[in-house]
Structures are given as C-alpha cells and as structure tokens.
FIVEXLO-843143 format. One line per field, with one value per residue (C-alpha): x, y, z. Coordinates in nm, 4 decimals, decimal comma. Example, Ala and Ser with C-alpha at 12.3 -4.5 7.8 and 13.67 -1.06 7.14 Angstrom:
BEGIN
X = [1,2300	1,3670]
Y = [-0,4500	-0,1060]
Z = [0,7800	0,7140]
***
This chain:
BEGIN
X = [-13,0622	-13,3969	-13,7484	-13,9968	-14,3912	-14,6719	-14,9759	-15,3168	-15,4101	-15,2809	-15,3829	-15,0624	-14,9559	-14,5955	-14,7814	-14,9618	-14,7354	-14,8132	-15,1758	-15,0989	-14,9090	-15,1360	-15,0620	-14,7117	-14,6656	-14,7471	-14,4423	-14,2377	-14,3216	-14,2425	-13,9178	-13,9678	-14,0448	-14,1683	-13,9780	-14,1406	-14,0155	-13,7628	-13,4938	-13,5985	-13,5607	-13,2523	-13,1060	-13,2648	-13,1605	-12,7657	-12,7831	-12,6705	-13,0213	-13,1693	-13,4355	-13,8247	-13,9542	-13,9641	-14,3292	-14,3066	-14,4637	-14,2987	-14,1324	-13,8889	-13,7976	-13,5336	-13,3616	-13,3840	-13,1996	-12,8570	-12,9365	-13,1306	-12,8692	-12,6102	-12,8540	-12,7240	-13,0752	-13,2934	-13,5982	-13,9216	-13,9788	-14,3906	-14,4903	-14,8387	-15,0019	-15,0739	-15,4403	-15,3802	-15,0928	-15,3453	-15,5769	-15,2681	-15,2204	-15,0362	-14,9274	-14,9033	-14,6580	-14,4297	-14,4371	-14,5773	-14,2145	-14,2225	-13,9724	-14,0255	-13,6830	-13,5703	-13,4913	-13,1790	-12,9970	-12,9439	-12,5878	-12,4537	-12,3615	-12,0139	-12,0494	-12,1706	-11,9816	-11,6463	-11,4054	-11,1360	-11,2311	-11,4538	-11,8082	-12,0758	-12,4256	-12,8023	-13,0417	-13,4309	-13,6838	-14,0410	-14,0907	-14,4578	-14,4144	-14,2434	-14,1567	-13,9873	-13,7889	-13,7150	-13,5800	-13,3674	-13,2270	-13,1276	-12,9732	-12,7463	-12,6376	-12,5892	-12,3902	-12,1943	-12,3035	-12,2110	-12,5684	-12,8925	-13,0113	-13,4664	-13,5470	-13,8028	-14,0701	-14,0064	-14,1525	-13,9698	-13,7424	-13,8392	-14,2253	-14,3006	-14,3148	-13,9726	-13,7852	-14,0003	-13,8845	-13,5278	-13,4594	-13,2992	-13,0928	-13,2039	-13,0185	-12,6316	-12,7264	-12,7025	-13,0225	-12,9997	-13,3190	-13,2900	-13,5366	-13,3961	-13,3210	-13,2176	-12,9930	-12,8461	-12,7532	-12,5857	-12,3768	-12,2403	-12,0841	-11,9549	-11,7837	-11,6628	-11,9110	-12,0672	-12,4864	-12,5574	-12,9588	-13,1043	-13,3587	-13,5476	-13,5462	-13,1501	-13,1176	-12,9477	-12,6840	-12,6543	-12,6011	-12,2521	-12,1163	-12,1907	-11,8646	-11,9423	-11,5766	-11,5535	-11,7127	-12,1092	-12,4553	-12,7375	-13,0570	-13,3820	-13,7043	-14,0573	-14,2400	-14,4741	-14,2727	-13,9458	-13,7178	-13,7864	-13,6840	-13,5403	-13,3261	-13,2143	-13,0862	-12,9046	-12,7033	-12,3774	-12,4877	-12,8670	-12,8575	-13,0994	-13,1162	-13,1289	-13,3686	-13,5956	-13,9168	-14,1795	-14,1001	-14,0247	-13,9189	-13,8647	-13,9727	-13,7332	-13,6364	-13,5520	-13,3524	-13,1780	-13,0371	-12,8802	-12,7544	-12,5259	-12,4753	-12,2371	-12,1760	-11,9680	-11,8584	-11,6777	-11,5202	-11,3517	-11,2075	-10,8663	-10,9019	-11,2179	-11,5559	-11,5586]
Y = [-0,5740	-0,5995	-0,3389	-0,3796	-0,3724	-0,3579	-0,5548	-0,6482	-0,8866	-1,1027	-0,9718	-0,9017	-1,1110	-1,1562	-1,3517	-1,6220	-1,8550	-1,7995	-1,8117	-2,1750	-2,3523	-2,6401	-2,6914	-2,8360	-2,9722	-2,6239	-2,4667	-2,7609	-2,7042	-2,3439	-2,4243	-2,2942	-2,3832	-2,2311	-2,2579	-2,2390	-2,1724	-1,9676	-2,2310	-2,3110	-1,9655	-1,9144	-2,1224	-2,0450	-1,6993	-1,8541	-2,0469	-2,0139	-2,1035	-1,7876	-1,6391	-1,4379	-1,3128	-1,2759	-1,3109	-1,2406	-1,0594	-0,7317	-0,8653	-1,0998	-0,8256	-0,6633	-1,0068	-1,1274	-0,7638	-0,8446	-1,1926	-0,9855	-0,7545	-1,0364	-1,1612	-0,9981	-1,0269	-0,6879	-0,8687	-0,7822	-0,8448	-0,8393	-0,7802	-0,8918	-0,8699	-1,1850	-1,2191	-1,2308	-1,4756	-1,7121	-1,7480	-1,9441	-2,3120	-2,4151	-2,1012	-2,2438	-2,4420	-2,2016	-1,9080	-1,7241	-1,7195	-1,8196	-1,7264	-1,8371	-2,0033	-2,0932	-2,4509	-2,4619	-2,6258	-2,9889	-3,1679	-3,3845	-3,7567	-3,6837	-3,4035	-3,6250	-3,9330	-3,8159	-4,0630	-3,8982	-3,9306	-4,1899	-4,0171	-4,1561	-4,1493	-4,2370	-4,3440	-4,3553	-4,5331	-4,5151	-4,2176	-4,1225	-3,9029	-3,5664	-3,5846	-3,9105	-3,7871	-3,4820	-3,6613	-3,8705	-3,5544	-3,4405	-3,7729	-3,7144	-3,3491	-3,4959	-3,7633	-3,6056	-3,8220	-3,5914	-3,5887	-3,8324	-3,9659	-3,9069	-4,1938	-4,0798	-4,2969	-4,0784	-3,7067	-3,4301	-3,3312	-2,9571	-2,9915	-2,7874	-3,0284	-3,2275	-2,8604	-2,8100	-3,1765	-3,1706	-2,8731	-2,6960	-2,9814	-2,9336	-2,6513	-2,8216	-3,1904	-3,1916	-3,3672	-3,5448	-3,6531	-3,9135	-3,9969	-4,3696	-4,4227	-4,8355	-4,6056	-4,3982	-4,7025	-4,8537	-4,5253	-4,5568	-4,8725	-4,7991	-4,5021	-4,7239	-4,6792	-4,9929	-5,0207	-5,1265	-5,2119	-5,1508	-5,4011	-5,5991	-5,9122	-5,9625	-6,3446	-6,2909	-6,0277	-5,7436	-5,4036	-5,4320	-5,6816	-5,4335	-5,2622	-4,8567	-4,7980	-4,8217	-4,5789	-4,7012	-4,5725	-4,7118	-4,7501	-4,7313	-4,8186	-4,7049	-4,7114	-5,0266	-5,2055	-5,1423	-5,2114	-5,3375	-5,7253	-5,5107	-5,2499	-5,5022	-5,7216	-5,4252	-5,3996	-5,5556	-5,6029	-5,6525	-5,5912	-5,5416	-5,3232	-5,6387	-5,6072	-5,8034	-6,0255	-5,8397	-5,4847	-5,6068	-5,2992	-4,9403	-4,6147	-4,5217	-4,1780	-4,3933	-4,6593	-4,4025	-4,3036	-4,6312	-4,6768	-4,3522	-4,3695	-4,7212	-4,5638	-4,2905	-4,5519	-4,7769	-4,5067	-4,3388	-4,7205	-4,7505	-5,0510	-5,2406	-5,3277	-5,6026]
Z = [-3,3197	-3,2392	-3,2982	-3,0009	-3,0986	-2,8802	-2,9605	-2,8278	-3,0643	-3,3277	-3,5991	-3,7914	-4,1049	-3,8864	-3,5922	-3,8073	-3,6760	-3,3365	-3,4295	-3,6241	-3,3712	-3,4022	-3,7573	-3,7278	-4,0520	-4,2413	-4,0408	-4,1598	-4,5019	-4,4783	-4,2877	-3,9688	-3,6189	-3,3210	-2,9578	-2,6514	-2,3270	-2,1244	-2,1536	-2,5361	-2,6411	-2,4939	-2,6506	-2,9523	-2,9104	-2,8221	-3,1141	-3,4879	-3,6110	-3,8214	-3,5775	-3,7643	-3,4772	-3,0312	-2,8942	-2,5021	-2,2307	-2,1294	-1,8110	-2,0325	-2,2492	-2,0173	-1,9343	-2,2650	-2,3779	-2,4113	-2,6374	-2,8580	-2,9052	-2,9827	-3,2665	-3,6312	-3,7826	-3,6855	-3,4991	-3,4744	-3,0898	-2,9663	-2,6659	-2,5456	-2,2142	-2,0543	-2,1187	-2,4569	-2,4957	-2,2192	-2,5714	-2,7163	-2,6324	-2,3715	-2,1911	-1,8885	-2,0088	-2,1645	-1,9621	-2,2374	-2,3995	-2,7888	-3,0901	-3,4576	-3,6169	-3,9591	-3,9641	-4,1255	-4,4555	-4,3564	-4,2732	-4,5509	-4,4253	-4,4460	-4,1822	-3,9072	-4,0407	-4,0914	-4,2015	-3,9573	-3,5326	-3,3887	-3,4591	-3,2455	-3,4173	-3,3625	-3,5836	-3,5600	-3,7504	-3,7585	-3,4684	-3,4390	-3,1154	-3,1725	-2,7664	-2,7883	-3,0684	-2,8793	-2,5402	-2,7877	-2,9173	-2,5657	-2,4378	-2,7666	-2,6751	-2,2845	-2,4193	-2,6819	-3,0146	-3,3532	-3,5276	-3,5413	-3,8604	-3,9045	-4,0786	-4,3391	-4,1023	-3,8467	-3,7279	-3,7915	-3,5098	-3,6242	-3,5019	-3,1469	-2,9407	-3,0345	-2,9838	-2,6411	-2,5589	-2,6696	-2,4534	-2,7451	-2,8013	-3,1766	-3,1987	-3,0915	-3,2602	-3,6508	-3,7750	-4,1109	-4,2375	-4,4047	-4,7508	-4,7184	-4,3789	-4,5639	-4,8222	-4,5796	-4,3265	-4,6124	-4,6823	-4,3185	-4,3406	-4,6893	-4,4098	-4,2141	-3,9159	-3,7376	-3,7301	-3,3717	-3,3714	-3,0594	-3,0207	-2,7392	-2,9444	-2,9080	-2,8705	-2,5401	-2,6496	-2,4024	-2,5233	-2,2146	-2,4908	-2,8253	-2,9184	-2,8873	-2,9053	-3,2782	-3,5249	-3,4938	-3,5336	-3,2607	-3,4692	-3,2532	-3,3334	-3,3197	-2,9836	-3,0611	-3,2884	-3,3227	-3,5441	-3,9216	-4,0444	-4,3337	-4,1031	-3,8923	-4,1471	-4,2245	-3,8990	-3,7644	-3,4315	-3,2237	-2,8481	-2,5744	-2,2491	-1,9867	-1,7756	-1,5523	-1,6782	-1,5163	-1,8268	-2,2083	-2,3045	-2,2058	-2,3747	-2,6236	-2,4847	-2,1780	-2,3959	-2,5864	-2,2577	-2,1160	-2,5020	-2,4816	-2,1415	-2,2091	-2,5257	-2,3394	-2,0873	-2,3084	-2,4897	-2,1634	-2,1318	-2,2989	-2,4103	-2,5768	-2,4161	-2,1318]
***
C-alpha cells in the first residue's frame, strides 16, 4: 500500500535523501540507495529489494498505481511539482522519477557458487567508476552470470550512479562484496570454480581459447591498470579480447561484454571450446 503527500519543498526529515544525493557514501553507510529513472524505479518497484519512500511528479503517480499497490510495505509516496524537483541534480536525466531502497543483506559465497550447476561468475577489482561497475552489472543480467564478486578496491555497486547505470540490473544480480577480494578468489577454487583473469597482457592467449564451459569466475580489472601481479597469480587462466594494434584495450563495461557474450557461446556448444 502506499500514502500519497503533497509537498512544495523538501523540508521533511523523510526527503533528506533526496536532498543528499550527492553524498553517496553516507547512503551506503546507512544502507540505502536512491534510483533514478522511469525504467530504474520500475524495477525497483518489481523487485524484492525493501523500498523507504516514492518521490515523483503527479503525472507518474497514476501509471505507477498498480506497482505501488503490489508493494507490502505502506509507502510514503511525494509528489512535487516540477519546479521543485528541477532544484535536484540531474532532473533532466531522470524524468524527475526517484525512490529510496534498502540495500539488502548480502549473498553468502555459497549462494552464487553453488557446488551443484555450472554457475557463471564475475569478479572486479579495483573499480573507481560507479558507471563502469554499473554497465558490468547489466552485461551480467543480459548474459545470465549468477552474482559478481566487489572486490573491496572497488565502488560500491549500491552508489546512484552504478543503479542508474546498471539499469536495475542490481536488483536481479546478487552482489557479494568482497573484504578480500585475494581471500574470496581463493574460496572459489577451493569450490571448484575456475578464475579466468581478463587481462590485456595475455601472452597471446585469446579469451576464444579460455574454457567458459566449466564452473569459472572472469576477474576484471580497474580501468587504468588492470589487474594486480598478486590477483593474477591467483588465476588459472589470463586472456585478452584480440583486437587490432591501433586500441590496447577497451573500456571495461565494453570488455565485460565480449567476455559473457563467448561465455554464453561456449556454453550453448555441447561439447568444449574450439
């Protein structure tokens, strides 16, 4: 159920998250989030993720109706005119749509990594951009992998601008995040799951001739410079994206992509990789 108030400013004790959106790292350590965006809050609202509070312009409120009434939480829902939600940042970019969510109780390894199926994982280590972590979040909902390990290098995948970027794919991927990322990589293989490094320094090895049929985990790097001596001694396997000599790399949203992409290709083959 859901309670509709009116407001014209934001005043209210209830909104100071809307009014702090640009002080990620106090929602995190408060355990929430905010979403942003029609598509965002959708899915938010479609989600299992507890939900604190709708902010919206009256418009939305009718289409939004019949996800609000799904919601078992009673929901303070705020309606603002549009001149006032244009003093928040980046209205043009979310249509003046925003929800606050609880950021739930994380996965345990053995959730994402079970030792029954053929779980395919990522890993990330050393993430300074909240976006690329977010577009890496996506490309493993689009691709189907079970969860993605945050190395504790990493942003959180919980800031606004990884849920804007993920597309609400925060809300379908488990995140584990990690306080060893080097611990937790050694947990995996004590599972049973390969650690594939994805990494542009490969020594000639192709990410066609990595195995993604097996139980595995692709690690990527940060954006400058990659992965560490220490997590890569750690893996079973280094490959690269080939790719011509005029680009050494790609972005690693971009990378992610072609990763899981062969990832899922392999693993429709029946037998191993070529």
């Amino acid at each position: 159920m859901f309670e509709v108030r009116t407001i014209d400013s934001f005043d209210l004790p209830e909104l100071q998250p809307y009014r702090t959106m640009r002080r990620q790292m106090d929602h995190r350590q408060r355990g929430i989030f905010v979403a942003e965006g029609e598509k965002v809050v959708r899915r938010l609202l479609e989600s299992r993720f507890g939900l604190i509070s709708v902010l919206l312009p009256e418009h939305w409120l009718a289409e939004l109706e019949p996800l609000l009434r799904r919601r078992p939480e009673q929901i303070p829902v705020f309606v603002a005119p549009k001149r006032l939600l244009e003093t928040l940042t980046g209205f043009s970019m979310y249509q003046g749509l925003l929800a606050v969510g609880k950021i739930p109780p994380p996965p345990s390894l053995a959730e994402i990594a079970p030792s029954a199926g053929n779980p395919l994982l990522v890993a990330a280590e050393g993430l300074s951009s909240a976006e690329n972590l977010g577009v890496i979040a996506r490309n493993c909902a689009a691709f189907g992998a079970r969860g993605m390990i945050i190395g504790e290098t990493c942003v959180s995948p919980f800031l606004r601008r990884a849920v804007r970027s993920s597309m609400g794919a925060v809300f379908e991927v488990p995140m584990f995040e990690s306080s060893s990322l080097a611990g937790t990589l050694l947990e995996l293989r004590r599972l049973g799951v390969a650690l594939l490094a994805a990494h542009p320094q490969a020594k000639g090895r192709t990410l066609w001739q990595a195995n993604f049929q097996q139980p595995c985990c692709i690690v990527f790097g940060s954006e400058g410079s990659g992965l560490t001596s220490d997590t890569l001694d750690r893996c079973d396997d280094i490959v690269a994206i080939p790719m011509t000599a005029a680009v050494d790399s790609l972005n690693v949203g971009s990378a992610s992509a072609a990763f899981l992409c062969e990832a899922v290709r392999q693993r429709s083959l029946p037998t191993g990789p070529p």
